[in-house]
PANU-945919 format. One record per residue (C-alpha): x, y, z; residue in three letters. Coordinates in steps of 0.02 Angstrom, whole numbers, plus 50000, padded with zeros to 5 digits. Example, Ala and Ser with C-alpha at 12.3 -4.5 7.8 and 13.67 -1.06 7.14 Angstrom:
! residues 2
<pt xx="50615" yy="49775" zz="50390" residu="Ala"/>
<pt xx="50684" yy="49947" zz="50357" residu="Ser"/>
! end
This chain:
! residues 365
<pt xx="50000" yy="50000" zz="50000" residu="Unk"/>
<pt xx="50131" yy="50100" zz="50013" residu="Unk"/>
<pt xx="50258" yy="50063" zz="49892" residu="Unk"/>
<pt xx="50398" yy="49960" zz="49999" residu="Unk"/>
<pt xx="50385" yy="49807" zz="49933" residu="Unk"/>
<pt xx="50361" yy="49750" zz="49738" residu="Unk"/>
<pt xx="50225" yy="49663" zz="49671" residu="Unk"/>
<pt xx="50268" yy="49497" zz="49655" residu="Unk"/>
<pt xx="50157" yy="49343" zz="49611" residu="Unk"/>
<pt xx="50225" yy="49188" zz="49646" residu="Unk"/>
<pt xx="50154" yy="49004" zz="49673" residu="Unk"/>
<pt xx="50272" yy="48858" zz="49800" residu="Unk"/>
<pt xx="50239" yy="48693" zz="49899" residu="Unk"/>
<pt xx="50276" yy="48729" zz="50076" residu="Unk"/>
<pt xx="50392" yy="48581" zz="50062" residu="Unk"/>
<pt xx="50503" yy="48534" zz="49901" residu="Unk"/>
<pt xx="50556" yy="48381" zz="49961" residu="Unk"/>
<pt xx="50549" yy="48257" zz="50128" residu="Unk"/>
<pt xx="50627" yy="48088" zz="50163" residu="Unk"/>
<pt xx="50600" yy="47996" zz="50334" residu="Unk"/>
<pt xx="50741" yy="47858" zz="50356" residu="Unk"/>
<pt xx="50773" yy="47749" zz="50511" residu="Unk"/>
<pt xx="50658" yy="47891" zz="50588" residu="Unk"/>
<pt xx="50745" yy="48025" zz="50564" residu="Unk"/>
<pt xx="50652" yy="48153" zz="50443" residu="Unk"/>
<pt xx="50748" yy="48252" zz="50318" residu="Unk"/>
<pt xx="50636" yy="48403" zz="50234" residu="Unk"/>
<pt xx="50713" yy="48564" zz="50109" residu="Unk"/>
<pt xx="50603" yy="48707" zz="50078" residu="Unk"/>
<pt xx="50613" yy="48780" zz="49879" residu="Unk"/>
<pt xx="50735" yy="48886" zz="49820" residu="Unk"/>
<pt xx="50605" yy="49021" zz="49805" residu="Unk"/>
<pt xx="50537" yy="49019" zz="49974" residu="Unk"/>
<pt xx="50706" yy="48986" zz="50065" residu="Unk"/>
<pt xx="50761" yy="49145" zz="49998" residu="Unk"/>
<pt xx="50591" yy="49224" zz="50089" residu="Unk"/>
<pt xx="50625" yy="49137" zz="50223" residu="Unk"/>
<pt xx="50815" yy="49188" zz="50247" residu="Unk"/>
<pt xx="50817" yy="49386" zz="50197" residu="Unk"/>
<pt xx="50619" yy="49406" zz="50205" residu="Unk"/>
<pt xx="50598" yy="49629" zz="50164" residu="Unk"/>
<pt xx="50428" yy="49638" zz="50199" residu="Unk"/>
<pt xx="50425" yy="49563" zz="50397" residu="Unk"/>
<pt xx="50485" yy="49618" zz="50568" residu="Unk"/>
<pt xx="50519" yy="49496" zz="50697" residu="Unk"/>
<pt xx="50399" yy="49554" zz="50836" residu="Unk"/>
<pt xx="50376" yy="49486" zz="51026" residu="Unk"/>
<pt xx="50210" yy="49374" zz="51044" residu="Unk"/>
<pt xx="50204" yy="49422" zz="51239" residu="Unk"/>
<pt xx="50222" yy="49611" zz="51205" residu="Unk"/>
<pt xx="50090" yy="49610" zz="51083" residu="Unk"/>
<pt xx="49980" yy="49528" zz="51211" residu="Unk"/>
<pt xx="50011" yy="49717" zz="51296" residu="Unk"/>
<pt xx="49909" yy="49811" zz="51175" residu="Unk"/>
<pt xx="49712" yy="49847" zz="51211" residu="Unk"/>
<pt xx="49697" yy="49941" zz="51079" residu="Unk"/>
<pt xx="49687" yy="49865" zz="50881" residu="Unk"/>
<pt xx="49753" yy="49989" zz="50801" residu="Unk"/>
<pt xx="49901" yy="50005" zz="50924" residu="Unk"/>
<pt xx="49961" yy="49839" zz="50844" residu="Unk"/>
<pt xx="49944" yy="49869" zz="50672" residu="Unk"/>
<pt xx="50029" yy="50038" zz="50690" residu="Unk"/>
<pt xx="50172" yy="49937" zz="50803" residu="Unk"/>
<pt xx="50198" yy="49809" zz="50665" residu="Unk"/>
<pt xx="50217" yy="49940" zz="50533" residu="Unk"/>
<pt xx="50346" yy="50041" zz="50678" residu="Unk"/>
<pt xx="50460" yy="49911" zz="50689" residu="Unk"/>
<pt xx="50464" yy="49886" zz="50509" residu="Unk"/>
<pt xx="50538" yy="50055" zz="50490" residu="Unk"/>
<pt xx="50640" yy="50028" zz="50627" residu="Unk"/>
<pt xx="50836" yy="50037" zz="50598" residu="Unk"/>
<pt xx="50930" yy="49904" zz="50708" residu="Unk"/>
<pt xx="51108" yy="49990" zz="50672" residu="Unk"/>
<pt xx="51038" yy="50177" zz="50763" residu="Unk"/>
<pt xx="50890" yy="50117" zz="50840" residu="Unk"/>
<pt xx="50789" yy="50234" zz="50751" residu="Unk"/>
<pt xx="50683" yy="50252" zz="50569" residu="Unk"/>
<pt xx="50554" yy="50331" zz="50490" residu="Unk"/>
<pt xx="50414" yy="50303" zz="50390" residu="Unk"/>
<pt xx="50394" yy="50363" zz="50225" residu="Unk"/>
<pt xx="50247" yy="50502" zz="50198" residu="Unk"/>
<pt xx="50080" yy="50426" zz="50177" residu="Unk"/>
<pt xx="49935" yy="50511" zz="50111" residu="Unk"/>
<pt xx="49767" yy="50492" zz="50209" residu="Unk"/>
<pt xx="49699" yy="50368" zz="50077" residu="Unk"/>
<pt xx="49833" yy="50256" zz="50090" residu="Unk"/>
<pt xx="49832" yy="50263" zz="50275" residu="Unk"/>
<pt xx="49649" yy="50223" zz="50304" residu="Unk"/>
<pt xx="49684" yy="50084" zz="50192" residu="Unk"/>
<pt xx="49830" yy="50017" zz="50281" residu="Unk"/>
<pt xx="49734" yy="50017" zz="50431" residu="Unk"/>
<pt xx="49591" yy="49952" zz="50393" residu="Unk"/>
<pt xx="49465" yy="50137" zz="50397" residu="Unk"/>
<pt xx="49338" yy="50121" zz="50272" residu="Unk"/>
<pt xx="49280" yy="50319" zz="50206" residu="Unk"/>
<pt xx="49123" yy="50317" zz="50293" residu="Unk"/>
<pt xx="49210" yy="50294" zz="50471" residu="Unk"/>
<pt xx="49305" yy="50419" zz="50552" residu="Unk"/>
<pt xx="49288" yy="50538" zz="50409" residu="Unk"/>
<pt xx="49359" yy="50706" zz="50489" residu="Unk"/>
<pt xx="49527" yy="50712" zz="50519" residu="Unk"/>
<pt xx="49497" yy="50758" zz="50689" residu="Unk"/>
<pt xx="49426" yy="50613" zz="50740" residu="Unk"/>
<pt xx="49530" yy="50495" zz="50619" residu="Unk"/>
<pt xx="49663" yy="50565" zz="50722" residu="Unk"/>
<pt xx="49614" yy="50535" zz="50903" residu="Unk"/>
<pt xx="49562" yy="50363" zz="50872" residu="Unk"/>
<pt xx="49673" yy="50289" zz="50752" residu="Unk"/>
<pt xx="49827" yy="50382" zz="50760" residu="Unk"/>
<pt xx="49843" yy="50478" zz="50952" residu="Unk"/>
<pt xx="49778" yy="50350" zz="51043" residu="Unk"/>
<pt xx="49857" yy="50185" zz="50973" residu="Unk"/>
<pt xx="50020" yy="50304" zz="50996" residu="Unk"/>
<pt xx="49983" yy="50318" zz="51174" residu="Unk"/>
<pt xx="49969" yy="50154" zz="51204" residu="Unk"/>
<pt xx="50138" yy="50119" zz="51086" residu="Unk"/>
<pt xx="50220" yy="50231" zz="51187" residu="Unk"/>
<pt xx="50181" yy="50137" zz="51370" residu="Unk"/>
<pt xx="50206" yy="49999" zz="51343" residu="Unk"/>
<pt xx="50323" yy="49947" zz="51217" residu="Unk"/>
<pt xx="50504" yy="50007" zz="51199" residu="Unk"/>
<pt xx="50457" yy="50114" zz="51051" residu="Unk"/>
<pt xx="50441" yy="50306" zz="51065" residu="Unk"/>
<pt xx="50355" yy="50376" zz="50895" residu="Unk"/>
<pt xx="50280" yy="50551" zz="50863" residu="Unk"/>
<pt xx="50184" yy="50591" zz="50718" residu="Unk"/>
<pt xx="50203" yy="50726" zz="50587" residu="Unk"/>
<pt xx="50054" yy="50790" zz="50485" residu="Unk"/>
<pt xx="50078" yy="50871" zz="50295" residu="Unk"/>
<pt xx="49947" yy="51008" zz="50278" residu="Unk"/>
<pt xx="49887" yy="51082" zz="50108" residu="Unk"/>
<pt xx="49819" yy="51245" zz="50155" residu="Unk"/>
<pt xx="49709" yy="51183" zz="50314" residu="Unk"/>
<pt xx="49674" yy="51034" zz="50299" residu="Unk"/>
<pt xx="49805" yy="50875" zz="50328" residu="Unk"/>
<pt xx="49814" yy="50779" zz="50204" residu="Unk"/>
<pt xx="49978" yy="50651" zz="50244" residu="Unk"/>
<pt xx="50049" yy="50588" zz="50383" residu="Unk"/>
<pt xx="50223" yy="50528" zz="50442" residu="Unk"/>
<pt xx="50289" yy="50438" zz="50600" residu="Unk"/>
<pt xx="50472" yy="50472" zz="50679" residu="Unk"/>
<pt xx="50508" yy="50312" zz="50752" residu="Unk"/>
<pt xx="50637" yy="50281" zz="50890" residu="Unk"/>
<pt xx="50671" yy="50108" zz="51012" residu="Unk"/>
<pt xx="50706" yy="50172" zz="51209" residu="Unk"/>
<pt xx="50832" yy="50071" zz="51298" residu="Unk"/>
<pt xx="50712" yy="50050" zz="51463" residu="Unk"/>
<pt xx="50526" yy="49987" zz="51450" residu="Unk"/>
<pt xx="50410" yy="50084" zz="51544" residu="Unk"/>
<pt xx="50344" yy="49911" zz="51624" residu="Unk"/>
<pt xx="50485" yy="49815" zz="51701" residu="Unk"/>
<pt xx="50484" yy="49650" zz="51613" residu="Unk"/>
<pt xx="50396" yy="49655" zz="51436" residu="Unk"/>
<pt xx="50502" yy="49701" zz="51307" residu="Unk"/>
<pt xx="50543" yy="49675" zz="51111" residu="Unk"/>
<pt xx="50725" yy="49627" zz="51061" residu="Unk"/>
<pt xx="50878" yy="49647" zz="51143" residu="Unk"/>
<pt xx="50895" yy="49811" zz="51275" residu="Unk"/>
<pt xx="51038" yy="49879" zz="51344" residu="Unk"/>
<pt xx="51082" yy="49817" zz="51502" residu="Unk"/>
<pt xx="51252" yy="49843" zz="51573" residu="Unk"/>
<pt xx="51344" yy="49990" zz="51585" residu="Unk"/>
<pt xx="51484" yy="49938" zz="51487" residu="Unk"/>
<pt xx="51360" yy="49903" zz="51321" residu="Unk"/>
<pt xx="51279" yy="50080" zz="51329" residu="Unk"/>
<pt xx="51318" yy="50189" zz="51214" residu="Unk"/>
<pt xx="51491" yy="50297" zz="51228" residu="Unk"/>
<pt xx="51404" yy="50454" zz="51276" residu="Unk"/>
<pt xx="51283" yy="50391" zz="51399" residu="Unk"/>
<pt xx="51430" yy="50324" zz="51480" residu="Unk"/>
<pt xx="51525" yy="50479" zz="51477" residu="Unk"/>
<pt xx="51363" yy="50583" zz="51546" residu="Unk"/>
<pt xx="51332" yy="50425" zz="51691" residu="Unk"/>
<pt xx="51527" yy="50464" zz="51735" residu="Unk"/>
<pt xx="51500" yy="50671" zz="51741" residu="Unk"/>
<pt xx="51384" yy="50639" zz="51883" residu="Unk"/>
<pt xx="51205" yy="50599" zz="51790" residu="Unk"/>
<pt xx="51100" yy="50450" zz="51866" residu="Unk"/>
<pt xx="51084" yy="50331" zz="51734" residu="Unk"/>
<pt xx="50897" yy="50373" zz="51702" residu="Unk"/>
<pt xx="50936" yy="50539" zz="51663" residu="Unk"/>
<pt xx="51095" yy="50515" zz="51538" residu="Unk"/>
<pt xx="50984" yy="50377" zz="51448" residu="Unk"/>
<pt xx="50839" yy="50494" zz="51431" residu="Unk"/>
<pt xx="50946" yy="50635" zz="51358" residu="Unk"/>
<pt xx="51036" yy="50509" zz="51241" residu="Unk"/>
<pt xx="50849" yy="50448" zz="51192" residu="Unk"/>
<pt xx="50762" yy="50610" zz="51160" residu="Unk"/>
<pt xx="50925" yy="50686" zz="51054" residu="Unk"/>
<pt xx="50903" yy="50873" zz="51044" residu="Unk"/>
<pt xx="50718" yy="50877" zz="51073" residu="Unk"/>
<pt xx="50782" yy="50879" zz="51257" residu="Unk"/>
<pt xx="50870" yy="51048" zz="51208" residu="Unk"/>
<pt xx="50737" yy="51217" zz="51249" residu="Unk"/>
<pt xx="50686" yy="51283" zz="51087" residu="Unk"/>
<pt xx="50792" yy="51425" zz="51013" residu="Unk"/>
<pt xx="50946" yy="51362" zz="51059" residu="Unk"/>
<pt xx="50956" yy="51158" zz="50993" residu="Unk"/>
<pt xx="51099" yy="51080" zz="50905" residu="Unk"/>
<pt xx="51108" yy="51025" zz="50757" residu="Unk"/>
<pt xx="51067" yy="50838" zz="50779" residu="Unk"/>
<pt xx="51216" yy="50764" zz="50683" residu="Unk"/>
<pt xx="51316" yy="50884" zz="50815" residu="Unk"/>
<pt xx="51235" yy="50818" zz="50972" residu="Unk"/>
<pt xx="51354" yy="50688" zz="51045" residu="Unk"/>
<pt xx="51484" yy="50837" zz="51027" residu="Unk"/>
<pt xx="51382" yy="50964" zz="51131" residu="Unk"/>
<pt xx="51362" yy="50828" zz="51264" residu="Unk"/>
<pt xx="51536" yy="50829" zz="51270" residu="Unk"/>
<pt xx="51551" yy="51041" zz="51274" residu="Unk"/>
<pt xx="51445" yy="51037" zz="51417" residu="Unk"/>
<pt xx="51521" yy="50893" zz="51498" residu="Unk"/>
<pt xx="51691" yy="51006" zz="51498" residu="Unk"/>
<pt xx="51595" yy="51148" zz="51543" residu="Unk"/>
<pt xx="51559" yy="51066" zz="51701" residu="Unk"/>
<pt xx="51737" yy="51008" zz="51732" residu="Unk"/>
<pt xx="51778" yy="51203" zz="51715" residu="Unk"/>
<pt xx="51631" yy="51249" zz="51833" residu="Unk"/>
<pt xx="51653" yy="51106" zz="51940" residu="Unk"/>
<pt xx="51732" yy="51202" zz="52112" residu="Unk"/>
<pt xx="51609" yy="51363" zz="52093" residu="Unk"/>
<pt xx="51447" yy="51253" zz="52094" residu="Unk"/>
<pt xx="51339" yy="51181" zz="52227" residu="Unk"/>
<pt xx="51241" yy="51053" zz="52126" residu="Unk"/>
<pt xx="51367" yy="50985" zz="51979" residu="Unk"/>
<pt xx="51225" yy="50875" zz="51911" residu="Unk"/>
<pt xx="51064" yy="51012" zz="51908" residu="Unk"/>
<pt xx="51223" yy="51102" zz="51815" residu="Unk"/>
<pt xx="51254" yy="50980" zz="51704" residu="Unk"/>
<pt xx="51064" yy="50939" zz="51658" residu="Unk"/>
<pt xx="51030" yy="51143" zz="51650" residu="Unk"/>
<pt xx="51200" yy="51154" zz="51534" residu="Unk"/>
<pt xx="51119" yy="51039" zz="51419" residu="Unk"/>
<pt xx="50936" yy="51087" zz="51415" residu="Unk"/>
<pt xx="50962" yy="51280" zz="51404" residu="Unk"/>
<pt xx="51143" yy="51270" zz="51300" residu="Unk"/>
<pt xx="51252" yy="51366" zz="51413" residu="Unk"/>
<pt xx="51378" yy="51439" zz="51310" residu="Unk"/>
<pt xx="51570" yy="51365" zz="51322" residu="Unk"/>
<pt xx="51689" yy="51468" zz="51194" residu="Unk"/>
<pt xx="51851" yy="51400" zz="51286" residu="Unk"/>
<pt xx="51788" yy="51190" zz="51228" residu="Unk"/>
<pt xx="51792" yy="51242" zz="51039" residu="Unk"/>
<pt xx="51992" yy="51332" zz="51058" residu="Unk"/>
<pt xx="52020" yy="51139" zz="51139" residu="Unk"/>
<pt xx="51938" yy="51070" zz="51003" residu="Unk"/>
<pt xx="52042" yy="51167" zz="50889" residu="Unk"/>
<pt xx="52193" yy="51160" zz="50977" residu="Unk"/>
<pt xx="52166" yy="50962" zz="50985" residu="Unk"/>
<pt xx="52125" yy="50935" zz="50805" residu="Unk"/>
<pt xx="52299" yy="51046" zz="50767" residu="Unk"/>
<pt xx="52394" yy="50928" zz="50851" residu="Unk"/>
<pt xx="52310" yy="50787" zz="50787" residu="Unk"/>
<pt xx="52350" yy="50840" zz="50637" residu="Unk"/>
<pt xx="52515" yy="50886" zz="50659" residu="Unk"/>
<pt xx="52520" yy="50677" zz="50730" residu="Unk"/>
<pt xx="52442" yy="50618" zz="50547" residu="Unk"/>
<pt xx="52554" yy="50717" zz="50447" residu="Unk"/>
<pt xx="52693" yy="50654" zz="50499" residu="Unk"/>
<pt xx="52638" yy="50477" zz="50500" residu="Unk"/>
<pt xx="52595" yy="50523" zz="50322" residu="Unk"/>
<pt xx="52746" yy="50571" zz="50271" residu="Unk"/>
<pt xx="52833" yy="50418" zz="50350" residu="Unk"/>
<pt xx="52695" yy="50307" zz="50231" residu="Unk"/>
<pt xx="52759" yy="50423" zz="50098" residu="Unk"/>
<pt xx="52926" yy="50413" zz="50110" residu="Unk"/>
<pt xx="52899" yy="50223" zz="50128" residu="Unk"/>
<pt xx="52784" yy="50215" zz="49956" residu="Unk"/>
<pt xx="52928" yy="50280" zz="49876" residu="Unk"/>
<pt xx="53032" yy="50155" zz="49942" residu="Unk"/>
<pt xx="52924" yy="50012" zz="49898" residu="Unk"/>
<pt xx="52877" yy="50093" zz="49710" residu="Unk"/>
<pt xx="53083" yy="50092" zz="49663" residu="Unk"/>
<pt xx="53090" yy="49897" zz="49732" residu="Unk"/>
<pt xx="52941" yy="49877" zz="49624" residu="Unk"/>
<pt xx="53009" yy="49964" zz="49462" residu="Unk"/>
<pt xx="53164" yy="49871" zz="49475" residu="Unk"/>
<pt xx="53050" yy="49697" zz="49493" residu="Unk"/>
<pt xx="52954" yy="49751" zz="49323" residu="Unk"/>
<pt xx="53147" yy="49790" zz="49240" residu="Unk"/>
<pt xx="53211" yy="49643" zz="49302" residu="Unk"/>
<pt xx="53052" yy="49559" zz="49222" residu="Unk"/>
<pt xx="53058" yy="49667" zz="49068" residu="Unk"/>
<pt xx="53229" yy="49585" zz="49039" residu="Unk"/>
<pt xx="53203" yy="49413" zz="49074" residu="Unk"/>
<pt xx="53072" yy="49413" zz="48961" residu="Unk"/>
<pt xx="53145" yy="49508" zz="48822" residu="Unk"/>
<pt xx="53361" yy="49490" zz="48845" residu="Unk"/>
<pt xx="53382" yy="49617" zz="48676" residu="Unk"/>
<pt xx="53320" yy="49764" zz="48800" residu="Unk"/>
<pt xx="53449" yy="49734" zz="48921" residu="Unk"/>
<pt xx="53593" yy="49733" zz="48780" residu="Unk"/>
<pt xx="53529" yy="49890" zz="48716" residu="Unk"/>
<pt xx="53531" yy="49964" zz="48878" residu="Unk"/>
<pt xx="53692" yy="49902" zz="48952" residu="Unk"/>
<pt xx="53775" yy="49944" zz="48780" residu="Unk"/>
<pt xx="53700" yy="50124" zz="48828" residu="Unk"/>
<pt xx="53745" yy="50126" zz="49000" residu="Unk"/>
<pt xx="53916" yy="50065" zz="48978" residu="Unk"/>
<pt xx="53981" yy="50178" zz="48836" residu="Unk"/>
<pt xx="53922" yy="50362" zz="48916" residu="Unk"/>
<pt xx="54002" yy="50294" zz="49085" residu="Unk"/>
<pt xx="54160" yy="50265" zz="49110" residu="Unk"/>
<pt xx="54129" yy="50201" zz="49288" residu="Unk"/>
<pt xx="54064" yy="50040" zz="49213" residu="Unk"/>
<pt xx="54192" yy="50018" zz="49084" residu="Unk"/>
<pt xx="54293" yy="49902" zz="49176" residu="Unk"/>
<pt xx="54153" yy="49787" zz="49220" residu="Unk"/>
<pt xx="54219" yy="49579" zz="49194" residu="Unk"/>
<pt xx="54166" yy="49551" zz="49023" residu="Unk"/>
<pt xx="54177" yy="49380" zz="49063" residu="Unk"/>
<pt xx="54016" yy="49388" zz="49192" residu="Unk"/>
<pt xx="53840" yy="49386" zz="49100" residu="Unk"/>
<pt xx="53763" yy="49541" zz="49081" residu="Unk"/>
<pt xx="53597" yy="49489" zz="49163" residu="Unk"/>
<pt xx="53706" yy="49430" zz="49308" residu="Unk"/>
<pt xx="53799" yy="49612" zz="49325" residu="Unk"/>
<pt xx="53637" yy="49704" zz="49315" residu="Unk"/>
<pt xx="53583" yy="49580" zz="49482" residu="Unk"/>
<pt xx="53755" yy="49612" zz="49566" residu="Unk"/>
<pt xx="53792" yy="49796" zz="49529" residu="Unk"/>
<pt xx="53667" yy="49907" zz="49601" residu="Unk"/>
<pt xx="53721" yy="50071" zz="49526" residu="Unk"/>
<pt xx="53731" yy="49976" zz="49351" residu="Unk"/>
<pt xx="53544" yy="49905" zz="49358" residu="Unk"/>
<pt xx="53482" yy="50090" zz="49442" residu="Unk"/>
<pt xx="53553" yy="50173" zz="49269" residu="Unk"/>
<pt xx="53477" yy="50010" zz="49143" residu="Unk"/>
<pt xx="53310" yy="50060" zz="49265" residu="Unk"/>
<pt xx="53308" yy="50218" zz="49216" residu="Unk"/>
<pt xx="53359" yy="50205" zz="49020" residu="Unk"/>
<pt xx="53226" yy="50060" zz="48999" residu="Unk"/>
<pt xx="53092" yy="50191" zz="49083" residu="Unk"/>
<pt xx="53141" yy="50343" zz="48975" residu="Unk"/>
<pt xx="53176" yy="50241" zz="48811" residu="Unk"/>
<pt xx="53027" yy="50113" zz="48829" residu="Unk"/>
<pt xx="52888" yy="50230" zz="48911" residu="Unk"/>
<pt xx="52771" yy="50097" zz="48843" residu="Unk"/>
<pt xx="52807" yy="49947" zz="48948" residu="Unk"/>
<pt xx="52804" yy="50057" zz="49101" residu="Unk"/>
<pt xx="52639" yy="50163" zz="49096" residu="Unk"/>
<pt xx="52517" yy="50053" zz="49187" residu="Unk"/>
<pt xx="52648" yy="50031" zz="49327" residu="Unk"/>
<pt xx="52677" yy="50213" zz="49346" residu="Unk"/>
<pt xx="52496" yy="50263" zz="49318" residu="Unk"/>
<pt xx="52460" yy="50152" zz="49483" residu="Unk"/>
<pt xx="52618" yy="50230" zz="49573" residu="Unk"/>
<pt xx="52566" yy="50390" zz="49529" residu="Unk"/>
<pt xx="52402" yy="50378" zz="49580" residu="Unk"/>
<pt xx="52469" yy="50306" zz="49765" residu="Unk"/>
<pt xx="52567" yy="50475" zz="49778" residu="Unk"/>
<pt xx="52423" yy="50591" zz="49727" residu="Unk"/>
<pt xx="52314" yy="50493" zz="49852" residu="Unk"/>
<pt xx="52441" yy="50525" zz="49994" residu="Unk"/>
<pt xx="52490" yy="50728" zz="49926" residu="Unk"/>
<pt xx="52293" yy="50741" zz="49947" residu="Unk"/>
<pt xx="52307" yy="50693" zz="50123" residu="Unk"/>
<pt xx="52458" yy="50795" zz="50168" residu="Unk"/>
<pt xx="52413" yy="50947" zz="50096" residu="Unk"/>
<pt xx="52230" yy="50950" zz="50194" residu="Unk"/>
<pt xx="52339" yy="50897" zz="50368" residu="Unk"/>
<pt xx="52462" yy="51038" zz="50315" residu="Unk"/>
<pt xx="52325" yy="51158" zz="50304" residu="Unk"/>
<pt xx="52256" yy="51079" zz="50452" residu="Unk"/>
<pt xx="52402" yy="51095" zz="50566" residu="Unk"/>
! end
């Protein structure tokens, strides 16, 4: 109904095959429905003991759409925008019932969210789209609480122990915040924040953390460190000195990356002239005239090399000398460009990667 899922029509046996031997019973399920039932897009795995909770019908059918939409990775989702139609649809309203909006929305969409909201681990708002007056689409935020408000029903896996919460509730919990509190800050995001002066919410974790500090600043000169903390937060007291640290820090981190940069620089260089000489080396085996032409090169416009054993293979001198094989290197490069330019092209493409890099931690630092 609205637009997830594909229509599909398909036809399967439950079972594609069974064999019972010596009483043991072997079954398979089809190729088509084992891939339904493996990676099925359309179904949410959903707790039979916390849907026993719900008094209300359309509670449920709102939940199982809710944790559709519901992200494991962030414990959050949304759903997409759907127009009245579609809704009554989805839930079952015929036209003739509930036909104002007004009462469409008491019944079917604030009251089942009540009841979503006590007693499941879900918390989920709902966001009307207007044209002119009159709604005419509606939208649910979607986000999974780490405590139920009833002790012991619950759907999927919660947080439990301290050391599996996330990184800033942890860091709020050790700034003095009971553990109720830091959770419902982490849970509400920057709704918690007083209107006017919120974050923006991809910045939150990193205000936490400015008025964490501020507190660590303020610490000696107030009486109650955690009403502090918890006013800090809510009405955004201001902190100029934590974004100088923040600078300050990121300089030096910096500073740290560009020179381990340059070290991984200095070290692809290394590693592309062992690699050049492996392709020359190669280059010659496979083709001994280019090594002759070189080494005739080589050894006529140096005298250095004139008095090289003539009695010594020339692939065996270019091995042994290292100064001899650097200049054949860099003749076969210049004079044979051709047998070099997806090995450079590769190098070259390593160094621009890295120069990238550096020049942002220069600017950086």
């Amino acid at each position: 109904m609205i637009r997830k899922d594909k229509e599909v029509w398909g036809a399967t046996t439950l079972l594609a095959e069974v064999e019972i031997e010596d009483g043991v019973c072997t079954y398979a399920f089809g190729p088509m429905l084992r891939k339904r039932l493996y990676n099925p897009t359309m179904y949410a795995r959903i707790s039979l003991s916390l849907q026993n909770q719900f008094r209300n019908k359309h509670a449920l059918a709102l939940y199982e759409l809710f944790v559709d939409y519901l992200h494991a990775d962030n414990r959050r989702g949304e759903t997409p925008c759907i127009s009245l139609p579609d809704f009554r649809r989805l839930m079952g309203i015929p036209e003739a019932m509930y036909p104002e909006f007004k009462k469409l929305n008491k019944w079917v969409i604030k009251d089942p969210l009540a009841e979503i909201n006590k007693v499941t681990d879900l918390s989920v708002t709902a966001e009307h789209k207007k044209e002119g007056k009159n709604v005419v689409a509606v939208k649910f935020h979607i986000r999974r609480t780490l405590q139920l408000p009833q002790g012991d029903t619950r759907q999927g896996d919660l947080f439990l122990e301290s050391a599996e919460l996330p990184e800033i509730v942890q860091e709020l919990i050790a700034a003095g915040l009971s553990r109720d509190d830091a959770l419902d800050i982490w849970q509400q995001g920057v709704d918690y924040v007083q209107a006017g002066t919120k974050p923006a919410p991809d910045t939150f974790e990193t205000y936490l953390r400015e008025k964490i500090n501020l507190l660590k600043r303020k610490r000696r000169k107030v009486e109650n460190s955690t009403g502090f903390l918890l006013d800090a937060i809510k009405k955004n007291y201001a902190n100029p000195e934590f974004a100088e640290e923040q600078k300050a820090q990121a300089r030096k981190t910096a500073a740290r990356e560009l020179k381990t940069l340059e070290a991984q620089k200095d070290q692809l260089k290394h590693d592309h002239g062992d690699a050049l000489h492996a392709h020359c080396d190669a280059l010659i085996t496979a083709t001994p005239a280019l090594l002759e032409e070189a080494a005739g090169e080589v050894l006529q416009k140096f005298a250095m090399f004139s008095g090289s054993d003539t009695d010594v293979p020339l692939d065996t001198q270019y091995r042994r000398n290292i100064s001899l094989s650097t200049m054949i290197d860099s003749y076969l490069k210049k004079r044979h460009p051709e047998h070099f330019q997806t090995l450079l092209a590769a190098q070259n493409a390593e160094l621009a990667t890295l120069d990238e890099k550096i020049a942002a931690l220069k600017q950086a630092a």
